[in-house]
C-alpha positions as CSV (number, residue, x, y, z in Angstrom):
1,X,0.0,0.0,0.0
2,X,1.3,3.5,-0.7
3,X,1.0,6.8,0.7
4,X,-1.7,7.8,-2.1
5,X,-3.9,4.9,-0.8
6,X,-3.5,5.2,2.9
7,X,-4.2,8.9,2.4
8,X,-7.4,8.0,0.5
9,X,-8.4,5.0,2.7
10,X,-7.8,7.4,5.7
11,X,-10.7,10.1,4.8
12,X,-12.9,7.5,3.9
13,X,-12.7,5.6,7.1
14,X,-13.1,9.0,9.2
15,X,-16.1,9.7,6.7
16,X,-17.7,6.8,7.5
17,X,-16.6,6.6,11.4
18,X,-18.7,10.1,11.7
19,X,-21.8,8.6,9.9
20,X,-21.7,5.3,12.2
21,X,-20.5,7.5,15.2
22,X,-24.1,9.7,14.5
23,X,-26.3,6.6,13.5
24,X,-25.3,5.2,16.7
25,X,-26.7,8.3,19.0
26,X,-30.1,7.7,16.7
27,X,-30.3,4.1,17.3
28,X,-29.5,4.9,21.3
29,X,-32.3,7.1,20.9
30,X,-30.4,10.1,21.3
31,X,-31.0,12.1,18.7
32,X,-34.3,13.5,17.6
33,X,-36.2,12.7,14.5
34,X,-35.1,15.8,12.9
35,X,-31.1,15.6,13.4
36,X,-31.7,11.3,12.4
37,X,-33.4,13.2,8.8
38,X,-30.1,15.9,8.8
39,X,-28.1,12.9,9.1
40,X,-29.3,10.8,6.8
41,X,-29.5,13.6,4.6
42,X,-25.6,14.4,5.2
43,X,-24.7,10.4,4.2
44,X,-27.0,10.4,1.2
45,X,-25.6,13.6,-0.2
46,X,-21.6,12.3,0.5
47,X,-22.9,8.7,-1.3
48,X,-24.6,10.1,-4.4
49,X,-22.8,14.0,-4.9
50,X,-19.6,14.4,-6.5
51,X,-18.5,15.0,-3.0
52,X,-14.3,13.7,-1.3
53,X,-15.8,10.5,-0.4
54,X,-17.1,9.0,-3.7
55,X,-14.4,10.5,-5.7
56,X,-11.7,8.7,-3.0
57,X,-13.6,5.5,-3.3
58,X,-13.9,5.3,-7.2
59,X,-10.0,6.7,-7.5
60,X,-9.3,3.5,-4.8
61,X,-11.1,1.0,-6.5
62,X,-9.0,1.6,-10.0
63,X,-5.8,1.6,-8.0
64,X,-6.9,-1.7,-6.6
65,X,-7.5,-2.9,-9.7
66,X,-4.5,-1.5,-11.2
67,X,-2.1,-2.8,-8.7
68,X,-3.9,-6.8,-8.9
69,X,-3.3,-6.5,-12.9
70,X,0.0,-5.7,-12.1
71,X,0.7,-8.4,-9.5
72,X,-1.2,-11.0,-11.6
73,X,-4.0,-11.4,-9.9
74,X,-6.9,-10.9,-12.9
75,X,-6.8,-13.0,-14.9
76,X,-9.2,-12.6,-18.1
């Protein structure tokens, strides 16, 4: 792994420790409906927008890729 996907794989993890941190106050019940709606809203938006997150996941996904072709491990 190289310093372009640890950097990557970093944001997304702290993305998505955020989101699991807040969905855990909802499911505790502590949070109100309205902040579980903001929320949601926040995740859907960083899932389906051409926000850091989706952008880091498709860039890590082709470097995965990349680096199996490379060590041999697709084979077509």
């Amino acid at each position: 792994m190289n310093d372009y996907t640890k950097t990557r794989l970093s944001r997304i993890r702290n993305i998505l420790a955020r989101h699991v941190s807040a969905l855990d106050l909802i499911m505790n019940g502590e949070a109100t409906n309205l902040e579980a709606g903001q929320e949601l809203s926040l995740l859907l938006n960083e899932m389906y927008t051409g926000s850091d997150f989706k952008q880091d996941c498709k860039e890590l996904e082709a470097e995965a890729y990349r680096l199996a072709d490379k060590e041999g491990l697709i084979h077509e």
